[in-house]
N, C-alpha and C positions, 0 to 999 in steps of 0.2 A: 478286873476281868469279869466282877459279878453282871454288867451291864451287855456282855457280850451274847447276840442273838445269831449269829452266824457262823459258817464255814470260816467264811471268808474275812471277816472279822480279825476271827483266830488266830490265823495264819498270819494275817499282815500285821497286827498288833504284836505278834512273837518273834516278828520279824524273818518271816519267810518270805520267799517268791515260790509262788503257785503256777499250776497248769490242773485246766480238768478235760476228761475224756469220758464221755458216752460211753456204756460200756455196755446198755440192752438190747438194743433191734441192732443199732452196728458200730464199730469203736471208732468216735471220729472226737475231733477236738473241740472243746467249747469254748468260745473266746469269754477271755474272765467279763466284760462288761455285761453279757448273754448273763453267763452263770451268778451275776451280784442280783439283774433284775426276779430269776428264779430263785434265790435266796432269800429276796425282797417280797416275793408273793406277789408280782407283781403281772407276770405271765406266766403260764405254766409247763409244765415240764416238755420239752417238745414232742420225746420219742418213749413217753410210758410204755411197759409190758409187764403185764399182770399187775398193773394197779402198785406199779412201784418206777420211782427213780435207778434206776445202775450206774452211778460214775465211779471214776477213780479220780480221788488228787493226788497230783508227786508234787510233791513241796521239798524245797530245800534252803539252808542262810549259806552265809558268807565262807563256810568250813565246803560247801558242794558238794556234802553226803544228801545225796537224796533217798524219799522216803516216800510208801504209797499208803495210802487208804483206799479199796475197796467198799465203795458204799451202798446199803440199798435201803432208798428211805422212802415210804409209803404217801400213795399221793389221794387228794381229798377229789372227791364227786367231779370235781372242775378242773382236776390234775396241777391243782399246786401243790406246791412240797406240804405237807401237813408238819405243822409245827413244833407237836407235842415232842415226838417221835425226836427230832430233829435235836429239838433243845437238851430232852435226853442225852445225847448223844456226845453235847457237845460237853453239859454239866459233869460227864462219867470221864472225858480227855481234861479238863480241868482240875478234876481232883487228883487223875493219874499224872500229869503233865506240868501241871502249873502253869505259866506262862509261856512256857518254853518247851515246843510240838519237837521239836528235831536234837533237843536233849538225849544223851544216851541215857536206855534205861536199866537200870536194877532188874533185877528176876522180879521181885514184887511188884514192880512196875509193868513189864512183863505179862506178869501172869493175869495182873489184873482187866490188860486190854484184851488177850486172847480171847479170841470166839464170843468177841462181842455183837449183839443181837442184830446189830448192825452191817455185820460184816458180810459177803458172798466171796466165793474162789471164781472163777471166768471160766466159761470154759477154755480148753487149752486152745482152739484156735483164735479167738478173741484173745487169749493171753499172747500169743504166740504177734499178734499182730498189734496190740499196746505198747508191747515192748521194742518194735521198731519205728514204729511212729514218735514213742516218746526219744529214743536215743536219736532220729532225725532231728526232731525238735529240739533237741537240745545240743546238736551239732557234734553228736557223738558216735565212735566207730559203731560200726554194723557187729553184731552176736558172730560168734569164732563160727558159728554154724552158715555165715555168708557165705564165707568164697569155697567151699563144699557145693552148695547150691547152683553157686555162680559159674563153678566149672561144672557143671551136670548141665545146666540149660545152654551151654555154649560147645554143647557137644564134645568136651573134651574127657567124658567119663564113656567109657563103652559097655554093655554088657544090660545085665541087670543089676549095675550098683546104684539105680535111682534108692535102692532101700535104706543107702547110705546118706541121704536128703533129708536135712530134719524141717520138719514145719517151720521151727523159726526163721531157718537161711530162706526157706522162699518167702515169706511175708518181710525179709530186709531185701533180698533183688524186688519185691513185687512195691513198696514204698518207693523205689528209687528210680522207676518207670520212665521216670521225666529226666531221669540222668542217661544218653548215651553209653552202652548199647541196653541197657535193661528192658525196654520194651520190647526190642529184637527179640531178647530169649525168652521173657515171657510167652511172645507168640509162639516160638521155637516149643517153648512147654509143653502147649495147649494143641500143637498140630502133630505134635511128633512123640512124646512121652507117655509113658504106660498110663492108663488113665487114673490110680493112684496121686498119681502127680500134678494131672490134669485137676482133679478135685481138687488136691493143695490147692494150685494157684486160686481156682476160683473162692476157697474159701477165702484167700486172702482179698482177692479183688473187691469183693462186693463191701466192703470195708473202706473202698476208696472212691473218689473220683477218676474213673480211668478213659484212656487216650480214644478219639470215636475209630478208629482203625479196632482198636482190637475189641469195642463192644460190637463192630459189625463181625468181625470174627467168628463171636459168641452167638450173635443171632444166626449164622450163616452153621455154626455145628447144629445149631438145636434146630433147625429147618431141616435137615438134611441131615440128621442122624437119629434114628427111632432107638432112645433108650434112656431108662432110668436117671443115669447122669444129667442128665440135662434140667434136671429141680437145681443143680450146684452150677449150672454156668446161666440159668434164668436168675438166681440168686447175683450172679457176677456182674449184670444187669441194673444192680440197684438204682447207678447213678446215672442209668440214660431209662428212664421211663418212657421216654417213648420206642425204643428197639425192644423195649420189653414190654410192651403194648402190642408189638406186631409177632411176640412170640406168642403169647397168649390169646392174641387172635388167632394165631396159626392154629394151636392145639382146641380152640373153639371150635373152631370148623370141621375138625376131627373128632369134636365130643371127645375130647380127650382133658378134661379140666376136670382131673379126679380130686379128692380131700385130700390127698399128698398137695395136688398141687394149688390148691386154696390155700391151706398151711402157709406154703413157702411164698406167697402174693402176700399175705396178711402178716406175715416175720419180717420181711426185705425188701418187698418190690410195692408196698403200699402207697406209695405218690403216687403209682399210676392209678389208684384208684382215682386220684384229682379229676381225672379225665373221666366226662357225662357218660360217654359209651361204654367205655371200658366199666365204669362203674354199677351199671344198669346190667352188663352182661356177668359183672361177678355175683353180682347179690343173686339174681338169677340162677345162675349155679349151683350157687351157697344154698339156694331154696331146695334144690331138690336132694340135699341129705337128710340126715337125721336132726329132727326139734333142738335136741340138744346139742349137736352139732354147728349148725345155723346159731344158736343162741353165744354160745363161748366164742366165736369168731366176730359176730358182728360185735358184741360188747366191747372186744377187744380195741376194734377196728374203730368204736366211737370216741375210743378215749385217747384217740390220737388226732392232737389240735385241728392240724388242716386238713382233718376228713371230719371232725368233728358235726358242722354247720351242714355237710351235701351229706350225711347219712342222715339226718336227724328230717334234715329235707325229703327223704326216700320216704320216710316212716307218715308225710301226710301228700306225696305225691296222687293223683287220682288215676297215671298212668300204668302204674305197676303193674306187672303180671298177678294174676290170678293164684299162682303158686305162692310168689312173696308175698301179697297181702296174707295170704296164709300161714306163710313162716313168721312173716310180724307180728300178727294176731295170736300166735304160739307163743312168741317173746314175750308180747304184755301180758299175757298170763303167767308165764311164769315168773316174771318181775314183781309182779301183784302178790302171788302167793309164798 
């Protein structure tokens, strides 16, 4: 085991089967050959935030007690996993574990992994949506908190017992979208439900790939309805970047692209910066806050692979506005200093 440099290593050598999941900008699955080459240092992390990796692996053997690891491992100038950190990591489950990760353990055993350096909680709505993705993926019942849910969106609760709806039931109907009738009640949700619930669902959506009916839905609330909410169904947006290019056009045109809603483009809906125009009109934006404002956002926003190459491009464009060269000029100073 002394020669072992990886996760993944680990786990197969102990004779587990693995899965991993993104667990930073949004929790989606990593296919293990993705996750060996980022182990490999060979490409880099795809969805950095704050200059760290977030996955989770559930690993389990032949007994099907499954087991999670929470991870957050630091990533280098170029967003590959940094090493040191990593090997750490692994050399501290080897002395607690020995060869064998899915062994039960002792209290000393135990105690010794607790609140390791390594470790982050999720938040709960990301927890709340891990945990139905993973029991999909592994072809297992929906949380007892389903069909609670499942009879709320299907109008068979009356009243105000949406309070009785827990987060998890709607991230298990919101994974199961592509099952008859779950998209039905989702929409049902999102046109008819207190808006309490309306946010559930998007918190849960934006975490998926979801159906172009109900992203037109969401572009069709946030066109036509002036209110706060709608940062959680541009968010529910993630995976159609361009309906969420025309929402933020929309709110362009309105000057209305306040640092609330910079935030939530630079958390969730960052593809569409892929996009020349849309990209040109955020930095834009982005320019006219505060130095240190404009600075933590774009840094952020460099260290994500495929915006990597078109920001770094802005920074020697000769067409920029007059304001960004100004904000840029503000960045390499404070980079320098």
């Amino acid at each position: 085991m002394d020669k072992i440099t990886t996760l993944s290593q680990f786990l197969s050598l102990g004779g587990s089967q693995f899965q991993v999941y993104e667990m930073g900008r949004r929790v989606q699955h990593i296919d293990t050959d993705t996750f060996e080459q980022i182990e490999a240092l060979t490409i880099p992390y795809p969805s950095p935030l704050l200059g760290h990796a977030q996955f989770a692996l559930v690993f389990w053997d032949e007994t099907q007690d499954h087991f999670i690891w929470f991870l957050k491992l630091p990533l280098d100038e170029q967003g590959l996993l940094s090493p040191a950190p990593r090997t750490q990591f692994i050399k501290m489950i080897i002395e607690a574990l020995g060869n064998a990760p899915t062994q039960k353990l002792t209290q000393a055993q135990q105690d010794k992994l607790a609140n390791h350096p390594f470790s982050f909680k999720p938040s709960p709505e990301k927890l709340a949506m891990f945990n139905a993705l993973v029991r999909k993926k592994l072809n297992q019942a929906p949380s007892q908190q389903y069909q609670t849910a499942y009879d709320y969106l299907a109008n068979k609760h009356k009243g105000n017992q949406w309070e009785k709806v827990g987060l998890q039931g709607i991230a298990d109907v919101c994974v199961r979208m592509n099952d008859n009738p779950h998209l039905e009640l989702i929409k049902n949700g999102l046109s008819q439900s207190p808006i309490e619930v309306q946010i559930a669902i998007c918190q849960c959506l934006e975490h998926l790939s979801i159906d172009a009916s109900l992203a037109h839905l969401l572009l069709n609330q946030i066109i036509n309805e002036q209110t706060d909410h709608n940062l959680y169904r541009l968010r529910a947006l993630a995976s159609y970047p361009n309906l969420a290019k025309e929402a933020i056009m929309h709110w362009d045109r309105q000057n209305q692209l306040t640092p609330e809603l910079l935030i939530t483009i630079a958390a969730r809906n960052w593809t569409t910066l892929q996009d020349t125009q849309l990209q040109t009109l955020y930095l834009d934006a982005l320019a006219k806050n505060e130095q240190a404002f404009f600075n933590q956002l774009f840094i952020e926003l460099v260290a994500i692979p495929v915006l990597r190459p078109l920001l770094l491009a802005q920074l020697r464009s000769p067409e920029r506005s007059p304001q960004l060269t100004q904000a840029i000029g503000g960045l390499f100073k404070a980079t320098k200093s």
